[in-house]
C-alpha positions in Angstrom: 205.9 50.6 70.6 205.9 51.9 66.7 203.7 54.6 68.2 207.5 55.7 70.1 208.6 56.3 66.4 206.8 59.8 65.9 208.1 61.6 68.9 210.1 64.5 68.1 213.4 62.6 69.9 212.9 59.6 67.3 212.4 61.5 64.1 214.9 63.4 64.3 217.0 60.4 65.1 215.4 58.6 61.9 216.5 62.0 59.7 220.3 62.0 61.2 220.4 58.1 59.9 218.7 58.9 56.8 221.7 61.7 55.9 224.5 59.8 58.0 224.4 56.7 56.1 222.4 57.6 53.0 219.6 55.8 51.6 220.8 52.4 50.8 222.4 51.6 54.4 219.3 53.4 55.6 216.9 51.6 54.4 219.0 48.5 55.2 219.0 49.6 59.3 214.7 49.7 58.5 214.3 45.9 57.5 216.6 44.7 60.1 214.7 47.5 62.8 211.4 45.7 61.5 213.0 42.5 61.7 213.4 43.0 65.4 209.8 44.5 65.6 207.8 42.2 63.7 209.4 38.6 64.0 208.1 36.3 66.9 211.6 35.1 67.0 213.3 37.9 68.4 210.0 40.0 69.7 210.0 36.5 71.6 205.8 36.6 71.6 203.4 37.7 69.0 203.8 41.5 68.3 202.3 43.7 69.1 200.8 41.0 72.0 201.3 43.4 75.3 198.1 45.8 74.4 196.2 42.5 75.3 198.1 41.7 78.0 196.9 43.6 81.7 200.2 43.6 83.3 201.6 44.9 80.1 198.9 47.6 79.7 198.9 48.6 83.3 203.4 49.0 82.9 202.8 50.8 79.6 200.3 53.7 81.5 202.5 53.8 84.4 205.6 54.5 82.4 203.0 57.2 80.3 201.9 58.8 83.6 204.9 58.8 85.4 208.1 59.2 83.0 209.3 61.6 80.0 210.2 60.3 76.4 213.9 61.1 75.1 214.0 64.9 74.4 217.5 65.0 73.1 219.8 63.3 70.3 222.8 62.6 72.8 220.6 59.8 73.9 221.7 56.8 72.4 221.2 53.2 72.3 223.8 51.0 73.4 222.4 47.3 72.7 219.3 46.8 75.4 219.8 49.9 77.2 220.0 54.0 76.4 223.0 56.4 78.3 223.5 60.1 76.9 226.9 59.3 74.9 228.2 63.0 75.8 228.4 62.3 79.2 231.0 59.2 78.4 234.3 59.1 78.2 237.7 57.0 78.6 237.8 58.1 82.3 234.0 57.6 83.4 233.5 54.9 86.2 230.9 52.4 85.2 229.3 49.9 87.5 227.0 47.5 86.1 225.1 44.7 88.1 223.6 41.8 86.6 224.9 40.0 83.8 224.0 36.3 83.5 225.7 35.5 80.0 225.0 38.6 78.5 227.6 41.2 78.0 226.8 43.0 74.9 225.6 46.4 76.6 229.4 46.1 78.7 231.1 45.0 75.7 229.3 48.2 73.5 230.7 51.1 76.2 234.0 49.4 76.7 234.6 49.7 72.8 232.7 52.5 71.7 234.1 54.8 74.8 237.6 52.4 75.2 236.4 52.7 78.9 236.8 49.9 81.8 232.8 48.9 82.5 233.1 46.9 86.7 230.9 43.8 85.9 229.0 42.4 89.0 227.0 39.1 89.5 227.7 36.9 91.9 225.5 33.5 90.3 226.8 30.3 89.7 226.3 31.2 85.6 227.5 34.6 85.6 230.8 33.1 87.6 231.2 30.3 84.8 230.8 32.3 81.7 233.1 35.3 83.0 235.7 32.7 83.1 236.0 32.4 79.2 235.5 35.8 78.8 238.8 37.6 77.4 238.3 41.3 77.4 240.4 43.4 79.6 238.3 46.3 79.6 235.7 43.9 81.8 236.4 44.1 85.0 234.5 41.0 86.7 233.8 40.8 90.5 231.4 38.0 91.8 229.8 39.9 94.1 226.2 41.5 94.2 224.5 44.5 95.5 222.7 45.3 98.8 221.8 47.1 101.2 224.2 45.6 103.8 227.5 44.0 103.5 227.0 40.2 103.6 225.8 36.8 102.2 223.1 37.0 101.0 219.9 34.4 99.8 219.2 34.1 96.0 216.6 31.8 94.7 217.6 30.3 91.8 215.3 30.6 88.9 216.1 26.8 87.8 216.4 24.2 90.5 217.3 21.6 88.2 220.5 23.7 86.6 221.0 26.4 88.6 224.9 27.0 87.0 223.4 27.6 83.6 220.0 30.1 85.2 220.6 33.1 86.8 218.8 34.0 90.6 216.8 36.3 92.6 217.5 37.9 95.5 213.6 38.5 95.8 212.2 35.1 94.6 209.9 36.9 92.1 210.2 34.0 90.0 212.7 31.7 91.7 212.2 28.0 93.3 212.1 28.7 96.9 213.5 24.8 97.8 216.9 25.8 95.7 218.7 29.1 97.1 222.4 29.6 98.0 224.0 32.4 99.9 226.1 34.6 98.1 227.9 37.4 99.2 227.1 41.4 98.3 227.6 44.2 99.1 226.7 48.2 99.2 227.7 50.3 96.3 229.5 52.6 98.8 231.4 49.5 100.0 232.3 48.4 96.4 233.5 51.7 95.3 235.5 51.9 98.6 237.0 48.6 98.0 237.8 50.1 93.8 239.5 53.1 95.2 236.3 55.1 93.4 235.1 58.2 94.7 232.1 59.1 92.2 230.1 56.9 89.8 229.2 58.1 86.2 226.9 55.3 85.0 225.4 52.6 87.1 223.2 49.8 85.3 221.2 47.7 87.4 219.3 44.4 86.3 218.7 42.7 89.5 215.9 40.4 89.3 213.3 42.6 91.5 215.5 44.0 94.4 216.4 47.7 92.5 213.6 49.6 94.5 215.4 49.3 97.9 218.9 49.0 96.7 218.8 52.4 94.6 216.7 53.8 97.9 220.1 53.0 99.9 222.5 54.4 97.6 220.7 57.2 97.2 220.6 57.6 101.5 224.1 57.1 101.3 224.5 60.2 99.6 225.7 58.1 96.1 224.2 60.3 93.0 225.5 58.4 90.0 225.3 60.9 86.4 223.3 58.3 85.0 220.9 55.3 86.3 220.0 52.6 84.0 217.7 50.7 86.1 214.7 47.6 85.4 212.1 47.5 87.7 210.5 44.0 87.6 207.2 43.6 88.0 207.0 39.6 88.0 205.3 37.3 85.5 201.5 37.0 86.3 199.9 38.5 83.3 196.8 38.7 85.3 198.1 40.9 87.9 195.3 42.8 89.4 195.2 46.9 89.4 195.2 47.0 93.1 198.3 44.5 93.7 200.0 46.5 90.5 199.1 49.9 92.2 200.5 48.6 95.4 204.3 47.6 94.1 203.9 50.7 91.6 203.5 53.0 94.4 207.1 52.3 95.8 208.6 52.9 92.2 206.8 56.3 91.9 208.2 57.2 95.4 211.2 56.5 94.5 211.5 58.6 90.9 210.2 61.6 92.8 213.0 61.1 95.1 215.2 60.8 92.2 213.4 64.3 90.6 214.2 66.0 93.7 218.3 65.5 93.8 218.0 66.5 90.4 217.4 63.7 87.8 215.8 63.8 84.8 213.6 60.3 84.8 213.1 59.0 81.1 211.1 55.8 80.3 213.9 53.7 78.4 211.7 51.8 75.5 212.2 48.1 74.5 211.3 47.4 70.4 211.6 43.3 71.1 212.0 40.7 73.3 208.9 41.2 75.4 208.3 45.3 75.8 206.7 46.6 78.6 207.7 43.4 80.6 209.5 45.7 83.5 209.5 49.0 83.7 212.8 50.7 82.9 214.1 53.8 83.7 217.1 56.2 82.3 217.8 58.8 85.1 220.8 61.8 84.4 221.5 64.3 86.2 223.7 66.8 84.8 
């Protein structure tokens, strides 16, 4: 991933912080970036581990082959995810699925943009820890997304606990005795039931099932500004090429659908906990 760090798009980025913050808070922002980079702890492996790894080195020549490095400055991070901050404002719409009991990514647009963020998840753990959760700018709604408007199986990814785990619509790494039926919906049928007309970010991190949920919004006629989307791949290090080729093929399907109503399809890099786990994608279109 360090290899990212000599791009064009992050040098420049590295300069603007150097003569932003000058050099003591810069180098400061350097230990703690190394920190993340380096420390087992938060990299939550060895470093450096996924050129060994063949699922990891297959995901890191698909996103290579198949999507564009940031070319632009209005690119910016916002905790485990990237959105072009000029795009944002105190009047976008933003829709983001899949939460679990992390909000930090919600919690950074609805402060740095003083913007509502519509929260969705419809598990038992998402349901329980938006309960305590205080900030009017979060608008929760237990529901997930589909591609029809019902309830709908998840496999929860601990049978044992399933209120403090999230779940699976696709089982990729669920226990298939312990599921429940939880209700979802479309995105059209969501932003009908918000009064929305147009969607200016949409985040989705929904356990395997983004593939055909993005393919409906997208036949629905739904073109979001921009798409910050994980595309899991499942956990078998030892995937083969052929099986990885297979579910790849779908993804690449869909991004030149995407490229053809106009996006712009950016591979969206992870510096720690586990990179090139998923593939993950920043689509705009301006």
């Amino acid at each position: 991933m360090l290899t990212k760090l000599f791009t064009k798009y992050w040098l420049k980025r590295i300069k603007n912080n150097f003569i932003n913050n000058g050099p003591k808070k810069f180098f400061i922002n350097v230990f703690f970036f190394l920190q993340r980079v380096l420390l087992i702890k938060t990299v939550g492996e060895f470093p450096f581990k996924y050129f060994f790894l063949k699922r990891r080195i297959l995901i890191r020549k698909f996103c290579k082959d198949h999507l564009i490095d940031f070319d632009h400055q209005n690119i910016k991070t916002y905790f485990n995810y990237f959105l072009d901050s000029s795009l944002i404002d105190k009047n976008s719409i933003i829709y983001s699925f899949g939460l679990a009991t992390n909000i930090k990514f919600e919690e950074k647009l609805a402060s740095d943009f003083d913007v509502n963020v519509y929260c969705f998840d419809p598990t038992p753990v998402a349901v329980n820890y938006m309960k305590n959760v205080k900030n009017l700018k979060l608008i929760y709604q237990p529901y997930g997304i589909w591609v029809e408007d019902k309830k709908v199986k998840f496999y929860y990814l601990n049978s044992e606990n399933p209120e403090n785990f999230g779940g699976s619509i696709t089982n990729y790494t669920g226990d298939a005795n312990n599921s429940e039926n939880l209700q979802c919906y479309k995105l059209k049928s969501l932003m009908s039931m918000n009064n929305h007309y147009k969607i200016d970010v949409l985040k989705m991190d929904i356990e395997g099932a983004a593939i055909e949920v993005l393919n409906n919004i997208l036949n629905d006629n739904i073109f979001p500004k921009q798409i910050a989307v994980e595309f899991e791949v499942g956990e078998n290090e030892d995937i083969s090429e052929e099986t990885f080729q297979n579910f790849s093929g779908d993804i690449v399907k869909l991004i030149n659908k995407l490229k053809s109503l106009g996006y712009t399809t950016y591979h969206m890099p992870r510096f720690s906990n586990l990179p090139y786990s998923s593939i993950e994608v920043l689509c705009i279109r301006k």
